[in-house]
ZASE-714647 format. One line per 2 residues: number of its first residue (from 1); their letters; for each residue x, y, z of C-alpha. Coordinates in nm, 2 decimals. Layout:
ZASE-714647
NUM	A	X,Y,Z ~ ...
This chain:
ZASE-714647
1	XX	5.32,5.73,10.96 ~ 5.32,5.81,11.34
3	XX	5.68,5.87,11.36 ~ 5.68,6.06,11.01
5	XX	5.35,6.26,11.22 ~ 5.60,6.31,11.52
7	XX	5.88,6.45,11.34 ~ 5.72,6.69,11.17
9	XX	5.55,6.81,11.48 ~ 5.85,6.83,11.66
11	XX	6.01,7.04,11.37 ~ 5.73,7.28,11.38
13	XX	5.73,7.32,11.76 ~ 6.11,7.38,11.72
15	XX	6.07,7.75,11.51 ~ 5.79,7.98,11.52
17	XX	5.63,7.99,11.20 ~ 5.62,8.32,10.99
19	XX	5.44,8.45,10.64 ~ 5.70,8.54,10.43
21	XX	5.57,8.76,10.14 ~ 5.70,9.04,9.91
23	XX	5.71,9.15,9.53 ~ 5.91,9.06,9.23
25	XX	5.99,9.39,9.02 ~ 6.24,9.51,8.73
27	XX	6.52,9.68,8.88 ~ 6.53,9.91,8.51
29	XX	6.23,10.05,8.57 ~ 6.00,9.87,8.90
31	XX	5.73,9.75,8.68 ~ 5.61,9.44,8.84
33	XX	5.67,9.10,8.72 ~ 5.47,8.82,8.66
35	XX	5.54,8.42,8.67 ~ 5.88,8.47,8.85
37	XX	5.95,8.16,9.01 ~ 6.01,8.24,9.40
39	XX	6.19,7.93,9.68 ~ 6.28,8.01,10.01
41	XX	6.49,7.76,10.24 ~ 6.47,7.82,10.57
43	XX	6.58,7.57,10.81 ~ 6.69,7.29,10.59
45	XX	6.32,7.30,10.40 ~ 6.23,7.48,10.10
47	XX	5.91,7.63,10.01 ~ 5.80,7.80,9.64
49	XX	5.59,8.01,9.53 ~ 5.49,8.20,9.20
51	XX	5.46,8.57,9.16 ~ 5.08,8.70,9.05
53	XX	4.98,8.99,8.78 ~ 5.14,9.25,9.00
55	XX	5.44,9.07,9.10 ~ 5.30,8.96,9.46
57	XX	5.35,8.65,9.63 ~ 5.29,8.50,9.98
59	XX	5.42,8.19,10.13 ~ 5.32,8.08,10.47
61	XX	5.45,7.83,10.77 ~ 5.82,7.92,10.70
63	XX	6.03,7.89,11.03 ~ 6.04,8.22,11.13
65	XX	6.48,8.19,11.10 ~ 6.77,8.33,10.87
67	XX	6.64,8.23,10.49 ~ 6.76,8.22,10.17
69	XX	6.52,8.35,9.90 ~ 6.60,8.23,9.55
71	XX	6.41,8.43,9.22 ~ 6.41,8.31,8.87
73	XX	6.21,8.42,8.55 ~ 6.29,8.37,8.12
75	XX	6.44,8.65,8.02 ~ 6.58,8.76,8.38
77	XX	6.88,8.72,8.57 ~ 6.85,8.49,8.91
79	XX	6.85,8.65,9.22 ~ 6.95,8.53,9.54
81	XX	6.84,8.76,9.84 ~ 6.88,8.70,10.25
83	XX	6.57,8.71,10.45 ~ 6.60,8.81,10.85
85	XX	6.36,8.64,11.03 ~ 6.23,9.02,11.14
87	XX	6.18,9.13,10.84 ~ 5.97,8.88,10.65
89	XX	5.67,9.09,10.51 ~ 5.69,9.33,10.17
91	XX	6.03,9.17,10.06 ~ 6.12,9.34,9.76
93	XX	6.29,9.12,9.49 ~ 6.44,9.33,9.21
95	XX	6.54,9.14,8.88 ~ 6.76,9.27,8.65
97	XX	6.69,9.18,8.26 ~ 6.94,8.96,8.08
99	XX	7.14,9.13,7.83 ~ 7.16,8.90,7.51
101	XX	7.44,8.96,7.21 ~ 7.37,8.79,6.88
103	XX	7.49,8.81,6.54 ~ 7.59,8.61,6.22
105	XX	7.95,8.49,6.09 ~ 8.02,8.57,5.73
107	XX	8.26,8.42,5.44 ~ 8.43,8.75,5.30
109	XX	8.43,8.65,4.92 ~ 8.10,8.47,4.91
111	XX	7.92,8.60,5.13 ~ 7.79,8.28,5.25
113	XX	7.72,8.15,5.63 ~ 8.00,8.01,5.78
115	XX	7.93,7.69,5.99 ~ 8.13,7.60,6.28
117	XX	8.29,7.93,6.35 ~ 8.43,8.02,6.68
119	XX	8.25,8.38,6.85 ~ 8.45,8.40,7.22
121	XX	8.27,8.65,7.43 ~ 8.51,8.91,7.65
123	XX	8.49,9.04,7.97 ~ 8.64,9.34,8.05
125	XX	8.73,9.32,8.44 ~ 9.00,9.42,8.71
127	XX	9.18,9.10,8.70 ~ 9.41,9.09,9.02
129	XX	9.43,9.45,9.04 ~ 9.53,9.46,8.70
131	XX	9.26,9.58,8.41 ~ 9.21,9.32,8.13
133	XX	8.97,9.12,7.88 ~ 8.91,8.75,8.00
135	XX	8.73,8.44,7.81 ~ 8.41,8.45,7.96
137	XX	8.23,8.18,7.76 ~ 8.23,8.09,7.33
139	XX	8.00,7.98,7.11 ~ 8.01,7.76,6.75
141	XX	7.80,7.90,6.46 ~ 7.52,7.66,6.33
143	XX	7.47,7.63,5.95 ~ 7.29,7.97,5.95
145	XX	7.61,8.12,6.02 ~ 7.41,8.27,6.37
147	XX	7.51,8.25,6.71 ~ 7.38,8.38,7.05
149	XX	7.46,8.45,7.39 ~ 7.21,8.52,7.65
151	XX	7.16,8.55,8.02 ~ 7.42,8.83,8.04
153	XX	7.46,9.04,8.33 ~ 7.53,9.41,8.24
155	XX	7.93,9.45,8.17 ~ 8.17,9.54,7.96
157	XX	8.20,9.31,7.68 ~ 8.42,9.21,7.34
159	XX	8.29,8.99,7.09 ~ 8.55,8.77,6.87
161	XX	8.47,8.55,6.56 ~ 8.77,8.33,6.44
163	XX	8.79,8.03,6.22 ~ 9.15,7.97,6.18
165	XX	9.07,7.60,6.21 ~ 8.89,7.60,5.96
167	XX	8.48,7.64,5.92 ~ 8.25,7.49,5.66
169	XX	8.12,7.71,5.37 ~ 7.93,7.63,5.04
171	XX	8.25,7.56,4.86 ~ 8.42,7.36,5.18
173	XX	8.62,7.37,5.45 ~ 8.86,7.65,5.48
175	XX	9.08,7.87,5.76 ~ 8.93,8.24,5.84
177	XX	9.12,8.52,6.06 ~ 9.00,8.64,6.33
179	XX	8.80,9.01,6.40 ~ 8.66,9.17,6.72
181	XX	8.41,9.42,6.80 ~ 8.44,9.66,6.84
183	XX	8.79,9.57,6.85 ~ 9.07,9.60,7.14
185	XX	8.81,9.85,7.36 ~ 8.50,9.73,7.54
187	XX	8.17,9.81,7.45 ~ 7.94,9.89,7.74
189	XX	7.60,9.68,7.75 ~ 7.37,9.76,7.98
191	XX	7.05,9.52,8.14 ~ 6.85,9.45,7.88
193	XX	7.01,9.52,7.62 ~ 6.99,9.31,7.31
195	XX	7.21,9.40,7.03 ~ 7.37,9.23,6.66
197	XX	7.71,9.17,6.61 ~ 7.74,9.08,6.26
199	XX	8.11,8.96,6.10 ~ 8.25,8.88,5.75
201	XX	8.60,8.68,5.83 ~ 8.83,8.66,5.54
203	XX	8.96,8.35,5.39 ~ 9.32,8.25,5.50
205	XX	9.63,8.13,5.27 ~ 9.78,7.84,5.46
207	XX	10.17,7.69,5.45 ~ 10.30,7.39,5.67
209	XX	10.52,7.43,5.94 ~ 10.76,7.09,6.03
211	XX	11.03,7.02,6.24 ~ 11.21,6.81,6.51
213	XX	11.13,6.78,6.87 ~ 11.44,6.66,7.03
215	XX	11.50,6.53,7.44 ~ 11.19,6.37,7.49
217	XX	11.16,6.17,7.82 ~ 11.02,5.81,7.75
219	XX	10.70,5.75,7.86 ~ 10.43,6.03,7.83
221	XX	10.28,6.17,7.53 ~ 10.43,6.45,7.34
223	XX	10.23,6.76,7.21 ~ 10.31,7.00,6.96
225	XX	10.06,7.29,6.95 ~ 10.12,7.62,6.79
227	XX	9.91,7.90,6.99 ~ 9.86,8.23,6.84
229	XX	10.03,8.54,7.01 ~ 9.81,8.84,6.88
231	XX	9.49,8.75,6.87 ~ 9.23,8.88,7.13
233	XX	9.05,8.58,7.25 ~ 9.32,8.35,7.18
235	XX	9.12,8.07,7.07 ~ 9.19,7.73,7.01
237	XX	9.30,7.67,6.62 ~ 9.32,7.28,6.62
239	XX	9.73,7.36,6.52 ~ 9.90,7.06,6.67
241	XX	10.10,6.75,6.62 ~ 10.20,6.45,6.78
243	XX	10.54,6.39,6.67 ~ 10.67,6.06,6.50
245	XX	10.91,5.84,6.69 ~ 11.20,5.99,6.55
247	XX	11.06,6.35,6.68 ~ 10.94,6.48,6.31
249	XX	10.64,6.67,6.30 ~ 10.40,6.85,6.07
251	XX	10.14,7.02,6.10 ~ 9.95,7.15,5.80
253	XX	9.74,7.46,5.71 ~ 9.88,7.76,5.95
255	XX	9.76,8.08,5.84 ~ 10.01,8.37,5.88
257	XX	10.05,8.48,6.21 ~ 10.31,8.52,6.50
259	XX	10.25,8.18,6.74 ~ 10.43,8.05,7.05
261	XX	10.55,7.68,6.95 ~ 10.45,7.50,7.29
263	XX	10.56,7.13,7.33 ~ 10.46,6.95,7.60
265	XX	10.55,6.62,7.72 ~ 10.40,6.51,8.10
267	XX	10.54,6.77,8.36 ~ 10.80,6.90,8.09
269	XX	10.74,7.15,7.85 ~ 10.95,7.42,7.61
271	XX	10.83,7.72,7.38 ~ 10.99,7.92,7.12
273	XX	10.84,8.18,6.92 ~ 10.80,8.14,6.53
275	XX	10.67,8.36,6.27 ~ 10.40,8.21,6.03
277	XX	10.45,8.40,5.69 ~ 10.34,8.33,5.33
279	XX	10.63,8.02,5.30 ~ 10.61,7.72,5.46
281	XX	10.83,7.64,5.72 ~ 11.08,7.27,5.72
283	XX	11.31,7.30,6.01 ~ 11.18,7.39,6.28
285	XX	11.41,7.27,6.59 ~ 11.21,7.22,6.95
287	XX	11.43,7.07,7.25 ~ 11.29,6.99,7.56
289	XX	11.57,7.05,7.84 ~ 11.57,6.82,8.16
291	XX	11.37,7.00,8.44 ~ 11.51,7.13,8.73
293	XX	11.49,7.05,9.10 ~ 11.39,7.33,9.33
295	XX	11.43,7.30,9.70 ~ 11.43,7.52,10.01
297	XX	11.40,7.57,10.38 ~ 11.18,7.77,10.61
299	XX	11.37,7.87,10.95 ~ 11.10,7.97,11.22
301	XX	11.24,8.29,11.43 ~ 11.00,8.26,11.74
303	XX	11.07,8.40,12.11 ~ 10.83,8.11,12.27
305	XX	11.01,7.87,12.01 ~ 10.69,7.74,11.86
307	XX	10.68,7.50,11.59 ~ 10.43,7.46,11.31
309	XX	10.11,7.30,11.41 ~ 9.97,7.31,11.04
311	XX	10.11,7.26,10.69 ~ 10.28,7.52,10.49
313	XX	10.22,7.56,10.15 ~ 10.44,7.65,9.90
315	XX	10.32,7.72,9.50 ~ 10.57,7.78,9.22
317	XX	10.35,7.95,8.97 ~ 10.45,8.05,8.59
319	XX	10.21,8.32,8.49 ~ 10.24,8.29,8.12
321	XX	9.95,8.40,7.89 ~ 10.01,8.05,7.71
323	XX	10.04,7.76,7.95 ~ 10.01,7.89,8.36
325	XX	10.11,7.63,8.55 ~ 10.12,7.61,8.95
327	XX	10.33,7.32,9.09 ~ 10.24,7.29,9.51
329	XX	10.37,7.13,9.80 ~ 10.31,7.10,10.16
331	XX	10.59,7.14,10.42 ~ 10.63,6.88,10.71
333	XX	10.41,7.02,10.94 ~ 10.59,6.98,11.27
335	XX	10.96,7.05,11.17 ~ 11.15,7.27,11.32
337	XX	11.29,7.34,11.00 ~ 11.01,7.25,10.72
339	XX	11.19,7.17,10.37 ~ 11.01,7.14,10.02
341	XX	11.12,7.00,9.70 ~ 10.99,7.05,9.35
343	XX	11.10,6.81,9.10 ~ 11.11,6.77,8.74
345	XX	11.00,7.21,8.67 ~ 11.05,7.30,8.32
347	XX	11.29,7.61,8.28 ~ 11.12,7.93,8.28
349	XX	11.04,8.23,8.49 ~ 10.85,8.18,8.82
351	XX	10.71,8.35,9.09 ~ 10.69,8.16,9.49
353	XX	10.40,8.15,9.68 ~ 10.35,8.07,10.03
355	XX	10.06,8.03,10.31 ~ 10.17,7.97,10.64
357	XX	9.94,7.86,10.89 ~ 9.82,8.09,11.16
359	XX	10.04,8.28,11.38 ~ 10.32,8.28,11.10
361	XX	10.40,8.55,10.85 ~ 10.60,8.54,10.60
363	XX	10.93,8.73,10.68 ~ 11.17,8.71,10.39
365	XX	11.21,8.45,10.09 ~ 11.54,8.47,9.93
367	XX	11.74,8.28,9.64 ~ 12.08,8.34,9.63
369	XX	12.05,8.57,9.89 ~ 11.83,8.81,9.64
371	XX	11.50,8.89,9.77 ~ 11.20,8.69,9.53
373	XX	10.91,8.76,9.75 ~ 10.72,9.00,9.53
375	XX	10.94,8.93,9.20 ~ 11.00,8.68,8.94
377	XX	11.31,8.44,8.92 ~ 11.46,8.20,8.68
379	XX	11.40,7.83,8.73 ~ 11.72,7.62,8.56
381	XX	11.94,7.34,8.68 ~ 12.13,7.44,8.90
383	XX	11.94,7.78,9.02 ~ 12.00,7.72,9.44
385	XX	11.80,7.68,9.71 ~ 11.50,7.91,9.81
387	XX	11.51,8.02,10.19 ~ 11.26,8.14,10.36
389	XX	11.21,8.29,10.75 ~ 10.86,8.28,10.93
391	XX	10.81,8.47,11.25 ~ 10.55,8.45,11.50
393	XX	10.60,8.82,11.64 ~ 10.36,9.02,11.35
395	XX	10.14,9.27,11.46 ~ 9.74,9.32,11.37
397	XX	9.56,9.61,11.15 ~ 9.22,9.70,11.33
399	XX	9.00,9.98,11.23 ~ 8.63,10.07,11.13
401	XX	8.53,10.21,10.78 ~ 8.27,10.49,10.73
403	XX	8.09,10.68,10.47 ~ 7.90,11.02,10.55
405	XX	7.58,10.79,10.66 ~ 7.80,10.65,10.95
407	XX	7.94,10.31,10.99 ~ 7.96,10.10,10.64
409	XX	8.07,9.76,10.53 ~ 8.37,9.73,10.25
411	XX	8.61,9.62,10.06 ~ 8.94,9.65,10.30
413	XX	9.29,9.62,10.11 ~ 9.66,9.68,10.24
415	XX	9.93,9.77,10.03 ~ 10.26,9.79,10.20
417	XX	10.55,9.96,9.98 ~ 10.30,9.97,9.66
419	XX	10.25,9.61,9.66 ~ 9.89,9.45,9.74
421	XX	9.97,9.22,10.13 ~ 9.63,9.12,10.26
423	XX	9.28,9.25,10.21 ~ 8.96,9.19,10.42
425	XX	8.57,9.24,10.45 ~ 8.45,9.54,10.70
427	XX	8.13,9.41,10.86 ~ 7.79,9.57,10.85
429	XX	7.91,9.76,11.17 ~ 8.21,9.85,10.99
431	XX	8.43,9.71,11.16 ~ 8.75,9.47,11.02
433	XX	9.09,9.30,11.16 ~ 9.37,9.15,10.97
435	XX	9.65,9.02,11.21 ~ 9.99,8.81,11.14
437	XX	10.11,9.13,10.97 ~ 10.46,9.17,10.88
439	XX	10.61,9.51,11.06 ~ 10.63,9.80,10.85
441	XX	10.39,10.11,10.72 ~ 10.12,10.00,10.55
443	XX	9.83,10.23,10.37 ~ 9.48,10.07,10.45
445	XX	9.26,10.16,10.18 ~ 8.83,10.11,10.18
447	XX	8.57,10.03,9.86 ~ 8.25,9.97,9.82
449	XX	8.32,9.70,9.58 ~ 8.67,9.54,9.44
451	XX	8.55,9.51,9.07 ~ 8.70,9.81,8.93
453	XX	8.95,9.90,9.21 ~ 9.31,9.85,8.98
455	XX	9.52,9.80,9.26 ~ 9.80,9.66,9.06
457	XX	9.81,9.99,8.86 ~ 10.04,10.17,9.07
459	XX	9.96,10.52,8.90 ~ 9.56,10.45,8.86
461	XX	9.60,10.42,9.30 ~ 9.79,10.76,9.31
463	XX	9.51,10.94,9.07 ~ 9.23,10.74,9.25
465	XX	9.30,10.64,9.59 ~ 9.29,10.79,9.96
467	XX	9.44,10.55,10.24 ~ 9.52,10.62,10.58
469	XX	9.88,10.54,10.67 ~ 9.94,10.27,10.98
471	XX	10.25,10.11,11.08 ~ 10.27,9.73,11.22
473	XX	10.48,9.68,11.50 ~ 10.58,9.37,11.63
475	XX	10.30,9.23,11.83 ~ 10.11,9.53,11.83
477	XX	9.75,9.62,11.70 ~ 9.72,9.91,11.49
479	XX	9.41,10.12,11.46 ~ 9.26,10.24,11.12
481	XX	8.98,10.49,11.06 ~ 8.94,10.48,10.70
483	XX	8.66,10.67,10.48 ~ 8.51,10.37,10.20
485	XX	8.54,10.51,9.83 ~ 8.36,10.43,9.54
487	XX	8.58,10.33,9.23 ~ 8.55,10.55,8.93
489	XX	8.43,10.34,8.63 ~ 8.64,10.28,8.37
């Protein structure tokens, strides 16, 4: 007890000791809340409290330091809000109301509730500078046929329903299409919003698709799977097959669709597109092909001759909408010349990505003397070697961004040639610095916020965006006074 006493008396004689106090309010209108749920950690302690009839609530002996103040309430989304120690009295705590989408899943001809249906919810977002829908989460019906999805921030959303597996109804177990609302467009929910989403999914003929996977390596498991190419969500249908020792394979009640026939088998894998119509299909041929072997070599161009004093690493990624995969590897990390090796890729088309550590840029990558570093190339037997030069000499990108109020923090992004290099955060001042540049002219670009910015859309940045043009010499810093912008919604 006397050293328990001790401790905590040297803990509070090590921070001053503040009254940290504020109000919890709706952000959609600023009518106070009640029963929020308030914790503040300041100092590696955490304190709580609970807002009162008009939203107040005090908390005292908090070291007076840098906190973190945590909000929760039903029906509300959780905020997370940083305290300076100077400004610890009338914190205001706005909480934005969750959005909530619910609805029921119909069976077309009987009108019944369908039970175990699939409802995938959509996010429409700038997805590497690129606008798209993305899986956000999904939901199975219960025997009501109802679903629900809560807690959502405001957004702009898709809603799919799809029971192509099959879902139970009064009269059994049967395969349903899918249908989307409001259908390849977003609808736009805002906080607090609760709206229905009702869908009647018709029922599905069926036919059998078989074949023959051939050039399986011994060992791991093989996996037939038949992944549907124009549905929305793209949710899992339960279509696959482990094939037979002799490489046979069915797989029974496919409803009519177009579907990429993936097989997988450990590292390897092949596809091949097939078309699902009212006739079953017998002889279907699948071969896996031996993968390849990719190597390279990075030359270091330095005037000091330095050598890497870190790892370099180097991704082979296949961005395909059914089965990305990124294989990685680390270079030696002293070498004059660092090598990689990637063994055993399945054919396909690929894309190289590398990191090196700090003062290297990436000069050039090349394969076959063609340049790859911003393009796709063809992984096969026998495609070469990858080359690739890192130089010590780049030059640095400094500025300050500002609105009309004066200084301003952002979203800082550099596009060199029309293609996305580096981005960074401006600090509250302002100010930002991204070095290890390669040389060239570069347009230095500033936004409040990244989520709509679609810097991948070449003609959405000509219509939409004002940069300041720089240009990177070697071993030079080059200074940027860029305006931030506001990205139009969608």
């Amino acid at each position: 007890m006397r050293l328990l006493a001790f401790l905590l008396a040297v803990t509070a004689a090590a921070f001053a000791q503040c009254i940290v106090d504020g109000t919890v309010v709706n952000s959609s209108n600023g009518a106070p809340i009640e029963h929020a749920h308030i914790s503040i950690t300041a100092a590696s302690d955490t304190f709580f409290a609970d807002s009162d009839t008009a939203g107040k609530w005090v908390v005292e002996h908090v070291p007076c330091v840098r906190a973190t103040v945590v909000v929760n309430r039903p029906g509300f989304l959780r905020k997370q809000q940083i305290v300076e120690k100077s400004h610890t009295h009338d914190v205001r705590l706005q909480l934005a109301p969750q959005a909530v989408l619910a609805g029921r899943v119909l069976d077309e001809e009987q009108g019944e509730p369908l039970l175990g249906a699939q409802v995938s919810l959509m996010t429409a977002r700038v997805i590497n500078g690129v606008r798209g829908v993305q899986a956000s989460t999904s939901a199975d019906t219960n025997d009501l046929g109802e679903y629900r999805f809560s807690g959502l921030a405001a957004g702009k959303y898709i809603l799919c329903a799809n029971a192509g597996g099959g879902a139970v109804v009064a009269s059994g177990a049967r395969p349903y299409g899918e249908k989307c609302y409001p259908g390849s467009t977003a609808m736009e929910v805002a906080a607090g919003y609760e709206g229905r989403v009702d869908f009647v999914l018709p029922p599905l003929a069926t036919v059998q698709v078989s074949g023959v996977v051939s050039g399986r390596p011994e060992g791991p498991t093989t996996i037939v799977v038949l992944v549907p190419r124009t549905q929305i969500a793209r949710m899992y249908m339960g279509l696959s097959a482990r094939p037979n020792p002799d490489g046979t394979f069915v797989i029974r009640h496919v409803p009519p669709a177009s579907y990429t026939a993936l097989v997988t088998s450990g590292r390897m894998a092949t596809s091949a597109p097939v078309e699902v119509g009212s006739a079953d299909i017998d002889s279907l041929q699948l071969h896996i092909e031996p993968g390849a072997t990719i190597a390279g070599t990075a030359t270091i161009v330095s005037a000091t001759e330095r050598k890497l004093t870190g790892a370099m690493d180097v991704q082979l990624v296949r961005d395909l909408a059914i089965d990305g995969v990124a294989f990685s590897k680390s270079s030696s990390s002293t070498a004059s010349q660092p090598t990689f090796t990637f063994s055993d890729i399945p054919a396909g088309n690929y894309r190289v990505q590398l990191t090196p550590p700090t003062p290297f840029y990436v000069k050039s990558v090349t394969l076959g003397g063609r340049d790859i570093s911003n393009s796709d190339f063809i992984v096969a037997p026998g495609a070469g070697n990858i080359e690739v030069v890192l130089a010590d000499d780049g030059g640095t990108v400094e500025g300050d961004v500002s609105t009309d109020d004066g200084p301003s923090p952002a979203w800082v992004l550099l596009q060199k040639d029309g293609i996305s290099s580096r981005n960074a955060r401006a600090d509250a001042s302002g100010h930002f610095k991204i070095d290890n540049l390669p040389t060239g002219d570069y347009q230095v670009y500033a936004w409040d916020d990244n989520t709509n910015v679609e810097y991948g859309n070449p003609e959405w940045m000509r219509q939409n965006a004002k940069g300041v043009a720089v240009t990177v010499a070697p071993a030079q810093t080059a200074q940027a006074r860029v305006t931030r912008q506001t990205a139009p919604p969608e």
